[in-house]
Every structure is written in structure tokens, then in C-alpha cells.
N, C-alpha and C positions, 0 to 999 in steps of 0.2 A: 104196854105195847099199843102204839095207834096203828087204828086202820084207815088208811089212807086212799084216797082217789082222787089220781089225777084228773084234772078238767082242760083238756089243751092237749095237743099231740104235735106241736110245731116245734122248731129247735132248742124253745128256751124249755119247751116241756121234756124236752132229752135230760137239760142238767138238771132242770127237779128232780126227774125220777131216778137219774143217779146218789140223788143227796138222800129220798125216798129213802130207796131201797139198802143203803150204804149203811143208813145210823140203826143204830141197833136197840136204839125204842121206837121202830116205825115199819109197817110191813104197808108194801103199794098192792093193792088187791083190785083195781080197778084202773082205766082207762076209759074218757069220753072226748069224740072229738064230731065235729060236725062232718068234717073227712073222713067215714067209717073205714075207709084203706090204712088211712095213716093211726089212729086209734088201734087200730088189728096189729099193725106194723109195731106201733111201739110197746104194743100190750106184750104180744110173741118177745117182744126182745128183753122184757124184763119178768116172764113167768108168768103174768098175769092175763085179767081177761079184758076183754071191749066191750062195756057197757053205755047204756043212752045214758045222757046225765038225769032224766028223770027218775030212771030204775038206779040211778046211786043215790041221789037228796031222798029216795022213798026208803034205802037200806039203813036200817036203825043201828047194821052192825059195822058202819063205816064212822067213825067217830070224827074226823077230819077231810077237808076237802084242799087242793094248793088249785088253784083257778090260774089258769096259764093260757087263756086265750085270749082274742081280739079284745080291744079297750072297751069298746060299746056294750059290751057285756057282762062287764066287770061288777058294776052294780048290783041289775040286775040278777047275777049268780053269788053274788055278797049278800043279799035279802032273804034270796030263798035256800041257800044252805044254812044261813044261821035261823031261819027261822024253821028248820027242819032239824033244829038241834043239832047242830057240826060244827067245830071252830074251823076258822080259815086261815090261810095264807095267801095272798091276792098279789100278783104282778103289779106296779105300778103303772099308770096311777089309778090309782081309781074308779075315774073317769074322766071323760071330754069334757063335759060343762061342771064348773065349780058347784051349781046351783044343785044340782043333779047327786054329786057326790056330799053335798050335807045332805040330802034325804035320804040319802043311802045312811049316813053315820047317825042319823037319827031314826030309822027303821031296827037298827041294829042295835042300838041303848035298847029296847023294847024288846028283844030277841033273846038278848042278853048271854051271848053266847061271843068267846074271844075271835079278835078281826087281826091279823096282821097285815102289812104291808109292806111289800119286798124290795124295801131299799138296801139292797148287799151289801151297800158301799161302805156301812157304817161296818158291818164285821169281817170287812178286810185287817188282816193283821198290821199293815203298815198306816193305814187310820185310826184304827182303834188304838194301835199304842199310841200315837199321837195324842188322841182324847184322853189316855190315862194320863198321857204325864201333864197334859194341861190342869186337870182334876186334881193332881199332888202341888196343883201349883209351880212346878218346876221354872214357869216362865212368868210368874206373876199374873195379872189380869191381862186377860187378851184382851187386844185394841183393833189389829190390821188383819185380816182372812183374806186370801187369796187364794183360789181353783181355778186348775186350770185342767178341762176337761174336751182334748180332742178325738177326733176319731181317727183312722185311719183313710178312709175313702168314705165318700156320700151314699146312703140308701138308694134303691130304684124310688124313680119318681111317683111313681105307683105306691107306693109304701109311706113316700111323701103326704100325700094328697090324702090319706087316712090317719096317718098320725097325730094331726091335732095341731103341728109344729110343732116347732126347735123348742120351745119354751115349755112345752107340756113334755115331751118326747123325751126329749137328752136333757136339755138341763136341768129338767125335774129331780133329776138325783140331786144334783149337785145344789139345788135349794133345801134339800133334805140336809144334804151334808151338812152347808151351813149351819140349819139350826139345830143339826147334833153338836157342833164343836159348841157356837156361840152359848146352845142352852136357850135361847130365845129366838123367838120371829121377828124380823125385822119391821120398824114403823113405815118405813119409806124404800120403794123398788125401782130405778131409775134405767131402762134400758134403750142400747141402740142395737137394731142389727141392719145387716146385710146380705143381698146374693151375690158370693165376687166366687166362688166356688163351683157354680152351675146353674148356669143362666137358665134350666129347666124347671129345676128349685123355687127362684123366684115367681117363672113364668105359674107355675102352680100357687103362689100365692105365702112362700113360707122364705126364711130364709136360713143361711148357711154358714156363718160367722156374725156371733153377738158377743156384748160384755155388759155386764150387768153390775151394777153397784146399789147396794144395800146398804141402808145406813138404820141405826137402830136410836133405842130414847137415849140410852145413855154414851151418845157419839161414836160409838164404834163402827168401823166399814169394815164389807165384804165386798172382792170383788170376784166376779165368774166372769170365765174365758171359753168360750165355745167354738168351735168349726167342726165343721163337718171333712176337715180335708188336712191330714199329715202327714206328709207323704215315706217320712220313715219311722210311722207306727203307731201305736194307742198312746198316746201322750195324758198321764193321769197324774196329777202333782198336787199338794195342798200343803201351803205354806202358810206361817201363823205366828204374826210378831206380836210380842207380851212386852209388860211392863219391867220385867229381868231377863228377857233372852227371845231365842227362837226356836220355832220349832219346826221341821221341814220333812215331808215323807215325799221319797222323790219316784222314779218310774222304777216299774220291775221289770229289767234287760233279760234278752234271750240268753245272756250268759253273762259270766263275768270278766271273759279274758280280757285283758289292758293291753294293746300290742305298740311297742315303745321302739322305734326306731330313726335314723336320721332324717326318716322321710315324714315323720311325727309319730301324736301318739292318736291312738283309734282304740274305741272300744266297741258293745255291742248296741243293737238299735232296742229300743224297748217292745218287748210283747207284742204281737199283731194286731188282736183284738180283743175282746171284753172274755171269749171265751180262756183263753189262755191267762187272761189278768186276775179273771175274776172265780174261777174255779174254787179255790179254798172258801174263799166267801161267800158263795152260794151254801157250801157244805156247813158251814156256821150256823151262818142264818137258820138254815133248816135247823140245827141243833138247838138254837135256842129257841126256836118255836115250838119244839118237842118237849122242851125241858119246863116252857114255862106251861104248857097245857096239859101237862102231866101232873105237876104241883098244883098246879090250880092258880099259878103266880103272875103279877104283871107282866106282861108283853114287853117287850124292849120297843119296839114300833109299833105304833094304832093305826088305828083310824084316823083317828083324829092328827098323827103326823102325815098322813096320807093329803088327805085336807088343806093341811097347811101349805105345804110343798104345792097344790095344786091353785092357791090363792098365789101365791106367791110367782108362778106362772102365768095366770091370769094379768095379775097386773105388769108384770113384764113385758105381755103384748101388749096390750095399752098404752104401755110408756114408751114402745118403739113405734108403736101407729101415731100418739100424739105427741113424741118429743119430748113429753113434758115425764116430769117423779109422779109416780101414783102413790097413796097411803094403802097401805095394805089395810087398815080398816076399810076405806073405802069401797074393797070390791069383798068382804066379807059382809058385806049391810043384807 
């Protein structure tokens, strides 16, 4: 049984501490947030108590920490849990500056205590099967990846202007994804993007529709599809042509009804948003982050894919500020 303490009281720390307190090798005995209301709030609502996060990295009897706050702090609260003897679970990404987040994955070799990183995406059931059957071979060698990862509506601009951008922000999954299906990081990151979605967006300096193409050594491409704006719903798709077939995991609809009539046919619109999409997969993840720091076994996600995801972001602004393909060695130098 781990003892757990949340580090974060904001929404996405709602669905940890349901995944928390849900799996039955995990008890949440703690809550710390900088909002001591909202820490109180969500401590009360799940049994447990509000503590400062110093008086948790000090408790020897909290074996695990999930860090679910602001990005700038990610680090920072990645160093000094593990080096206070705790495994983690960390929101992505890791951090703002790529420079920043290798000192952190090198402070942490030294700690030597396990780091995950909370890419969901991979233990959604409609991916992951995807990844198995690619594994059995079912399609031969992948060649073509394409994601396509919309939102529903844009963030407050406010929310904007701290996030880091599109490319650190949202599509940071979705470079993760990549190199879960592909198996490798791409050599070369070629992006464009846009503000055609909110001219507030840009005015802040970020934008709101990109696509991204990846090309790898042995010629294979990905391509990623981002906006901030769909207007009938979470649009989440990943398709993936092989050298024998393909393979397609399409959107999860708010139902299934087909309604077939002279006036056509209509079906349902997909899921609203990341909470309703993504719920089984939060509860995964956490499972297998339980599962593996109980055995004592490899992580399915590091640090070090934390990392990657986050280079691989880095050079995508780059290549939309200069136009030009960046080498992802390049911004790992």
C-alpha cells in the first residue's frame, strides 16, 4: 500500500485524487496547495488532511508524491521529493525551459528514486490497443503517423500567457505519443503555426492552430494537427499506415445512436473534453505507476520521455519562428 500526497488542488488534482484514492494499492493521506482553501476543500472531500508541502517531503511515512501544480514548479518539486526519498508522478511537462528540465533528470539519476511523467495518452484503451497491434506486427513496419489533436474551445488568455505555448502545452502530448507508437525520437521537427482562432492568443505572443511534421533517420513521417478551436467537440484521432495495412483509433462519441432517415444519416458529436475522454486513462496510468513502484520495476514513462517530448517542443517553436526544419540534436546540445 502507498501513501500518497497530493501536491496541487486545481481540477486536474480532482482526477488524481480520484485515481488516488480509487486503486486499491494507494491510500491519499495528504493534500498541499498554495490556495490553503482549496487544499482544505479537496482534502474534506476525499477523507484526508491539508498539509504544507514541506511538512509532506519531511513525512518518511508518505512513500509517493503526484505533483499537480503550476509548470514552474515542477522541477523544482521533482528534486526535492525524490531527494527526500519519494517516487513521483509529475504532470507534464516537466518544465518551461528544456535546459532546466535536463537538470532536473540529472539531479534525479543522483536521487535515485523512480520519476514518472503523466502522459495519459499512452494508457488510453483506444491507443494502447493501437500500440499492441502495431507490436504484433499486424500492419507491418510503420511508415505514415498522423494525430490529430483538437480542442474544443481556446483557454483564457490568462492561462495563455503562462503556459509556455501551443507547443509545450497541448502538443506536448501528442509528441509523446508520437514516440510511444514510433519507438523513437524523431531526427528532424518542421513546424508552422498560426493565430486564426483568437486574435488575443496571438496578441499574447502564442498561437492557436499548428502542424507539425516529423521526419525520423530511417524516412518515416509524423504529422500533428493542433487548434485550439472545434466547435463540435474534443476531436482526438491517431492514425498509422504500415507496410501491410492500417491502423485507426477514431473519437470516443457521447453515444452511439446512428439516426437513419430520409433527411440523412446523423450520429453523435465526440466527448466535450479531455475530462470525459480521458478519465479511464488517468485511472490507468495511476495504476501502473502503482504497480511499477511497488515491484520495484521499470516505469512505462521517465524522465527522460518527459525530456524528450519537451525537446521536441522546443524545436517546434523554433521552426515556426524561423520557417526553417530544426534537428532535434540541435536543441538537445
Amino acid at each position: 500500500m502507498l501513501n500518497v500526497a497530493l501536491l496541487g488542488a486545481g481540477r486536474i488534482a480532482g482526477v488524481h485524487a480520484t485515481a488516488i484514492s480509487t486503486n486499491p494499492g494507494s491510500r491519499l493521506v495528504a493534500v498541499s496547495d498554495i490556495n490553503t482553501e482549496a487544499a482544505a476543500k479537496l482534502a474534506a472531500q476525499y477523507g484526508t488532511e491539508a498539509r504544507t508541502t514541506d511538512a509532506i517531503l519531511a513525512d518518511a511515512s508518505i512513500n509517493a508524491v503526484l505533483i499537480a501544480t503550476s509548470t514552474d514548479t515542477h522541477s523544482d518539486l521533482i528534486e526535492r521529493a525524490t531527494a527526500a526519498g519519494k517516487a513521483v508522478l509529475c504532470e507534464k511537462p516537466v518544465d518551461l525551459s528544456l535546459a532546466r528540465a535536463q537538470a532536473c533528470q540529472q539531479a534525479v539519476a543522483k536521487n535515485g528514486k523512480p520519476v514518472m511523467i503523466g502522459f495519459n495518452r499512452r494508457f488510453d484503451p483506444n491507443f494502447s490497443a493501437l500500440k499492441a497491434a502495431l507490436d504484433k506486427g499486424e500492419i507491418g513496419k510503420p511508415e505514415l503517423l498522423s494525430i490529430t489533436s483538437f480542442d474544443p474551445a481556446p483557454p483564457p488568455v490568462a492561462y495563455i500567457k503562462v503556459s509556455g505555448g501551443l507547443f509545450r502545452d497541448m502538443m506536448i502530448h501528442d509528441f509523446d505519443m508520437a514516440n510511444f507508437i514510433m519507438g523513437t525520437a524523431p531526427v528532424s521537427v518542421s513546424a508552422v503555426g498560426s493565430s486564426i482562432v483568437d486574435p488575443a492568443i496571438g496578441a499574447a505572443g502564442d498561437v492557436d492552430t499548428a502542424v507539425v511534421t516529423l521526419t525520423y533517420a530511417d524516412g518515416r513521417i509524423a504529422v500533428i494537427k493542433n487548434s485550439r478551436r472545434a466547435v463540435y467537440g474534443y476531436d482526438q484521432r491517431v492514425e498509422l499506415l504500415g507496410s501491410e495495412g492500417l491502423l485507426q483509433a477514431q473519437n470516443m462519441l457521447e453515444n452511439t445512436v446512428v439516426k437513419s432517415t430520409t433527411a440523412g444519416v446523423t450520429g453523435a458529436k465526440p466527448t466535450y473534453f479531455f475530462l470525459e475522454r480521458y478519465m479511464p486513462a488517468y485511472a490507468a496510468e495511476w495504476a501502473a505507476f502503482v504497480t511499477a513502484v511497488t515491484a520495484g520495476s521499470a516505469l512505462p514513462v521517465t524522465l527522460a520521455d518527459g525530456v524528450a517530448a519537451l525537446a521536441m517542443a522546443e524545436a517546434a517553436t523554433l521552426s515556426a519562428t524561423s520557417g526553417t526544419p530544426v534537428s532535434l540534436a540541435s536543441v538537445l546540445k
